[in-house]
C-alpha positions, 0 to 999 in steps of 0.5 A, spaced: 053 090 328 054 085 323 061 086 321 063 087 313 066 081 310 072 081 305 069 079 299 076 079 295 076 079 286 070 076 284 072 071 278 065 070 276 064 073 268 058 075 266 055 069 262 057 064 268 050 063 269 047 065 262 045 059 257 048 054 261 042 051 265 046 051 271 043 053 278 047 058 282 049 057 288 048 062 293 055 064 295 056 064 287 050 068 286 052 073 291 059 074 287 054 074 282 050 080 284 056 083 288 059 084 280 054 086 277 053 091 282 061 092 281 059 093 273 054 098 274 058 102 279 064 102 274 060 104 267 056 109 271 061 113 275 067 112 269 071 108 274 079 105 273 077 097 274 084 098 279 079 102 284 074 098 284 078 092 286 084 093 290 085 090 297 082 090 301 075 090 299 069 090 303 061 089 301 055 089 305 048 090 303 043 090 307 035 092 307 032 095 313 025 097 315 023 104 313 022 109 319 027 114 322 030 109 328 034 106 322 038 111 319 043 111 325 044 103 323 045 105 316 050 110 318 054 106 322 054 100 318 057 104 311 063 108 316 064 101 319 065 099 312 069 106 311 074 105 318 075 097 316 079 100 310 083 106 314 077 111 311 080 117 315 075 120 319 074 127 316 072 122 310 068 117 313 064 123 316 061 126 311 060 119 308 055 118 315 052 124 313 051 124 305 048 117 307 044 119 313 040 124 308 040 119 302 036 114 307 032 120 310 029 121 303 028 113 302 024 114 307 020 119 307 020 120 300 021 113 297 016 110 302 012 115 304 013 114 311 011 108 311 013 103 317 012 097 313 016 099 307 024 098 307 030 101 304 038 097 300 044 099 301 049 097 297 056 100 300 063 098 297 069 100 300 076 099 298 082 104 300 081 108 293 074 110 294 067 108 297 061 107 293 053 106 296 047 105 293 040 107 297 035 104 294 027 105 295 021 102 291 018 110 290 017 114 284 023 118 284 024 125 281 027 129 276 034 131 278 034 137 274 027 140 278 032 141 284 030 148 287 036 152 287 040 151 295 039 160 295 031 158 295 032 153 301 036 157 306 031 159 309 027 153 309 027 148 315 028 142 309 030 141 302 037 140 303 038 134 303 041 133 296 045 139 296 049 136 302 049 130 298 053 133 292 057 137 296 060 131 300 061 126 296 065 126 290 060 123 284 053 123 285 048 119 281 040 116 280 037 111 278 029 110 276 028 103 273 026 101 279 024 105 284 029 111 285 037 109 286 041 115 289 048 112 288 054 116 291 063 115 291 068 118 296 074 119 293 079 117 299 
């Protein structure tokens, strides 16, 4: 398993590569992306910037073929980068699990299990909290239309989400392109 790299504070601001016709380096445009990432997970969730950037901090990113087989590699790459933090193991279990259901769905929802499409994570882990994103270039959904969890009970499916919110602390989507479910664990 690829080991998660301490990435440390960007001090990249957002016009560093706008308007001056200069070529990002691929470490720079890596930092870039990396706080961009930072930006939209702190505007979207309401975050302190302290939470965002205590050390140590880890990113990973990393997309993965689309088929059931690649669910456990997703789960221990986001709870490696949870341990590497001092992430408890109750925490980190329910952030192996909300992740192996939001790439359940990427899968099969986003790709139509397709083995030929792929998934994104994107996972920050600070001792504050951890932020993943999985992404998949499907259609998306309405977040509203869920069905009621007491209408699954006695379905053999359809809880996915429903573990997903009752585990992480916060929960978003994002549809621009493809669907986007972005979660954070308090620590």
């Amino acid at each position: 398993m690829e080991q998660a790299k301490n990435m440390g504070c960007p001090t990249l601001s957002p016009e560093d590569d706008k308007g001056t016709g200069q070529r990002l380096d691929k470490k720079t445009a890596s930092q870039h992306s990396e706080l961009e990432y930072l930006k939209d997970i702190r505007r979207e969730f309401g975050l302190r910037e302290q939470d965002l950037f205590s050390e140590p901090r880890f990113i990973d990113s990393f997309t993965l073929p689309a088929t059931m087989k690649h669910v456990r590699e997703a789960r221990a790459r986001v709870e490696n980068l949870a341990y590497s933090v001092g992430i408890d193991e109750s925490k980190r279990f329910d952030l192996s699990l909300a992740v192996g259901e939001a790439v359940a769905n990427a899968i099969e929802h986003g790709n139509g299990n397709n083995p030929n499409g792929s998934f994104t994570v994107r996972c920050l882990a600070t001792p504050r909290l951890v932020c993943v994103s999985v992404s998949d270039h499907g259609p998306g959904f309405n977040p509203d239309e869920l069905p009621d969890l007491s209408e699954s009970l006695l379905c053999d499916r359809g809880r996915g989400l429903h573990c997903i919110f009752a585990l992480m602390d916060k929960v978003g989507f994002d549809f621009a392109s493809g669907t986007t479910v972005r979660m954070v664990k308090f620590c």
